[in-house]
MIGUMI-798144 format. One record per residue (C-alpha): residue in one letter; x negated, y, z negated. Coordinates in pm, whole numbers, plus 50000, padded with zeros to 5 digits. Layout:
AXYZ...
***
This chain:
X484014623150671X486874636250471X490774626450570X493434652850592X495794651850319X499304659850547X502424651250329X506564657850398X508164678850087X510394651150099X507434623549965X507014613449639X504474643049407X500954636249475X498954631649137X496944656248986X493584642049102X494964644049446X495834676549505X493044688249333X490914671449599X493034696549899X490194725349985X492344744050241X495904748150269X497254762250602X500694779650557X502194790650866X506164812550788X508344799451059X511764811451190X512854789251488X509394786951638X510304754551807X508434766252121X505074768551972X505134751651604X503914719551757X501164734051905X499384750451582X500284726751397X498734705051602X495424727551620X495364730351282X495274697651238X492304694051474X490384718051323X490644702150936X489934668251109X486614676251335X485234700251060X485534672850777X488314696950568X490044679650262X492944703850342X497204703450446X499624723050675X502884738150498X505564753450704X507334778750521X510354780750684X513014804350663X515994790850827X515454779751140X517814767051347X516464751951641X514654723451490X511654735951367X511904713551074X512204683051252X509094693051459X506754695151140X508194670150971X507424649351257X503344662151274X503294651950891X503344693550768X504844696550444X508234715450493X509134745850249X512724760750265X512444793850153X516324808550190X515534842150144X514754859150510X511654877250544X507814875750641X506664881650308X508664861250145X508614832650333X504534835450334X505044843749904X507044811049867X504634788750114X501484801749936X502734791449611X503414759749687X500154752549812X497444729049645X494134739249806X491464760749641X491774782349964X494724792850174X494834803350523X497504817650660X498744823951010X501724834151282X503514798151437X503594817851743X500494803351890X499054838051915X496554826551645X494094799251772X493754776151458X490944764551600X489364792651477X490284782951131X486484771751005X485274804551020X487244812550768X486304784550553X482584793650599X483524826250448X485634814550140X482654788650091X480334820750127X482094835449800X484534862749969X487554864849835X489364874550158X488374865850497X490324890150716X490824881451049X490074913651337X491644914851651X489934948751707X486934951651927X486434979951658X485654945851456X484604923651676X488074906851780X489244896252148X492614907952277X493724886352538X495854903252802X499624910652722X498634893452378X499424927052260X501564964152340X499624986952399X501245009352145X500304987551896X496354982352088X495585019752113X497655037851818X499735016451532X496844994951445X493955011551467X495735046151276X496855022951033X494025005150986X491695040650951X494475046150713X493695017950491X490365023450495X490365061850401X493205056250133X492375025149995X488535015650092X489274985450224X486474971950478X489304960750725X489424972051129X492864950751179X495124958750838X497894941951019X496694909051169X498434881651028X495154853551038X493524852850741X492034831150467X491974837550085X491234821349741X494134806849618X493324825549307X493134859049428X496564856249570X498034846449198X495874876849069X497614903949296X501174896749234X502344903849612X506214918549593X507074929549965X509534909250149X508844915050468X506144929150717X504854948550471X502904918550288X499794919550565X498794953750422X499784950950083X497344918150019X494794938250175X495804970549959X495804955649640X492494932049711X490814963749804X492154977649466X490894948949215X487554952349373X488104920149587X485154908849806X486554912650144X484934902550484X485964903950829X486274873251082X486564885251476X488974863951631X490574863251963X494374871251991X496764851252254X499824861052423X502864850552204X503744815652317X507344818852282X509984816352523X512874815252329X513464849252175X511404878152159X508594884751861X510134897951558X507914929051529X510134962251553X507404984151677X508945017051509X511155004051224X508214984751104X505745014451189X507705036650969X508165008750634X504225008250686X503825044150633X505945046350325X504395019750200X500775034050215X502205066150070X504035048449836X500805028749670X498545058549701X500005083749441X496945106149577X497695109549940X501675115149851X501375132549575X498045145349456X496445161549738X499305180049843X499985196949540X496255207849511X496715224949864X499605244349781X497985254949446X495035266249623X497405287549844X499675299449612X495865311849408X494225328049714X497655347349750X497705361649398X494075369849454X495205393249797X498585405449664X498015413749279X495745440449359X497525449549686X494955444849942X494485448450260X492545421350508X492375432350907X495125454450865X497615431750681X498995448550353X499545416650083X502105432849813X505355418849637X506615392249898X503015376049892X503615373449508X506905358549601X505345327949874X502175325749671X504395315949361X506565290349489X503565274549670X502095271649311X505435257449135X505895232949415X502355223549362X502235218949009X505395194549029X503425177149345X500335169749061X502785163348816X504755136649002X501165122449093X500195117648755X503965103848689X504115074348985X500515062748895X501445058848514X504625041248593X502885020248872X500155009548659X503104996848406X504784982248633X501484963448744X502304977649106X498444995149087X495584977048934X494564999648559X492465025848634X489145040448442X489675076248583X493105075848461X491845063448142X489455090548112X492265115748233X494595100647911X491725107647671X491105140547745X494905151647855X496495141147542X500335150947495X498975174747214X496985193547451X499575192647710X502375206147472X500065232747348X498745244547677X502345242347838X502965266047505X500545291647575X501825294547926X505145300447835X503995325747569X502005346347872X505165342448069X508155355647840X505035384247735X505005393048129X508755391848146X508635416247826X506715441647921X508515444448263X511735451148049X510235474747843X508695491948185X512875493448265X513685509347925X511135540347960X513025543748276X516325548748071X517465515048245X517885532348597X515395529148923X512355509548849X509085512049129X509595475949273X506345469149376X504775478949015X507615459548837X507595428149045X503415425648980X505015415548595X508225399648695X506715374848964X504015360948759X505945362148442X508385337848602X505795317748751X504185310548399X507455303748226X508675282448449X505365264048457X505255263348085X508665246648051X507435222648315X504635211648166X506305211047852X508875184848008X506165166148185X504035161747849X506565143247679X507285123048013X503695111848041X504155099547671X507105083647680X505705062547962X502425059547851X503945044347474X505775020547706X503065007347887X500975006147562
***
């Protein structure tokens, strides 16, 4: 039977062959988790020992000051100070440092049975790339009463984790629990940036993303073990950063399919008010025009800014590279994009035109409004859309020729 490798950050470097030989590296972030630290360390421990797991406990700890250190240094856990406060990046800086060929990560809270911890294994071992711990009986999980709010049971976790799954395709019931297990690799590949609660759903974002095989592990959640302070979840400030971060990594759902709705609107509404119809006794005329055009200009700069954030977050290596978007470059070339923005303009200022020219046969006095605003409104529309485009072509380029 294999030993477990445990070490103190403060021991002398293992060599080369030795932490190659570490298969599993169990980080747990810690701030002031003296209440329960003992205890999963302690389990996960256990659980490398009676399973036969080459593996190692880090405690990424961010600044405790109730002697959290002294407990794992005690239990032989290797000790990480990370000084800059947060769950992500106290999980960031604990991952790093670890030497196995598969991490598992968890909450010191006790919430998290690490005796659960081969299941995971038998995953990575299986070839996924992320086991993802469910605490969902929508996946399979166990929630142990009072282990969880029931906000968070009925409506946080399982919207956001519908959420993830619609937006991003990610197989996942429970975006948010915080038991998991991963190749070491895969976490260097994704290039995780958020510093706080945020990481969960990001690692499962951007897997999901780079085509990472994910599976799902049902595991049973715990009430928090802590008596000292309260958990550090802020059920609506963290709510809210996990919203704008979905929208913020999905371009489409922000951007994109917005701006396609309003198009659609402001199109059905020239198609009732140009001609001046009538539908159940409703008259569409000039102040149609007027709502159906700024529902198109606000949707053209929606699509716009869509194409925008995903070329500057694939740059910025925020979005994996995309083939669609490749195939969109190719055929959407800033040539085309200047010329069509051109045309547009053209059909606009020739609009605008002949509605002066309608004002000059008048002798520059009354003009029929409704007549004169069925060339005015659209005129505007396409010159302002023109221009836009125009501005947006050489946007697209100038970003593009960075990235490139």
């Amino acid at each position: 039977m294999n030993v477990i490798a445990v070490e103190s950050v403060e021991s002398a470097s293992p060599s080369p062959i030795r932490e190659s030989a570490v298969e599993v590296s169990v980080v747990m972030p810690c701030l002031n988790e003296a209440d329960t630290l003992d205890t999963c360390i302690a389990k996960a421990q256990r659980a490398l020992r009676e399973h036969g797991i080459r593996g190692e406990v880090i405690v990424a700890d961010n600044g405790s000051t109730d002697g959290s250190q002294a407990i794992a240094r005690r239990l032989g856990a290797r000790i990480i100070e990370v000084a800059a406060r947060g769950y992500g990046n106290a999980l960031r800086e604990g991952i790093a440092a670890a030497r196995g060929t598969y991490v598992i990560m968890g909450d010191a809270d006790d919430s998290y049975d690490f005796l659960e911890l081969p299941k995971f294994v038998e995953k990575l071992r299986a070839g996924w790339d992320l086991a993802q711990g469910c605490r969902l009986p929508s996946g399979g999980g166990t929630i142990r009463p009072g282990a969880m709010p029931r906000l968070h049971r009925w409506l946080g976790n399982p919207v956001f984790s519908m959420m993830v799954r619609r937006m991003f395709w990610a197989p996942v019931h429970d975006v948010y629990c915080g038991l998991r297990g991963f190749r070491k690799d895969l976490f260097d590949r994704l290039d995780l940036r958020s510093p706080g609660m945020e990481f969960a759903p990001e690692m499962v974002i951007k897997s999901s993303l780079q085509n990472a095989r994910i599976a799902e592990v049902p595991i049973t959640l715990h009430p928090d073990g802590r008596k000292a302070h309260a958990p550090h979840l802020r059920t609506f400030h963290d709510g809210w950063r996990t919203l704008r971060f979905f929208l913020m990594y999905s371009p489409r759902w922000l951007f994109l399919y917005p701006g396609l709705v309003l198009i659609c609107l402001g199109i059905v509404g020239y198609g009732l008010a140009l001609p001046g119809l009538s539908v159940g006794g409703v008259r569409f005329d000039a102040h149609t025009l007027l709502f159906s055009t700024l529902a198109i200009l606000l949707g053209h700069q929606s699509v716009v800014f869509a194409i925008v954030a995903k070329t500057v977050a694939m740059g910025e290596r925020l979005l994996p590279p995309n083939k669609r978007m490749d195939a969109f470059y190719r055929v959407v070339t800033l040539e085309r994009g200047l010329t069509t923005s051109v045309l547009t303009l053209a059909a606009g200022v020739v609009l605008l035109l002949l509605a002066v020219n309608q004002w000059r046969v008048r002798g520059f006095g009354d003009l029929d409004y409704a007549s004169t605003m069925r060339l005015v409104v659209p005129g505007v529309m396409l010159t302002a859309l023109g221009f836009q485009t125009l501005l947006a072509s050489f946007l697209v380029g100038i970003l593009r020729t960075a990235r490139l």
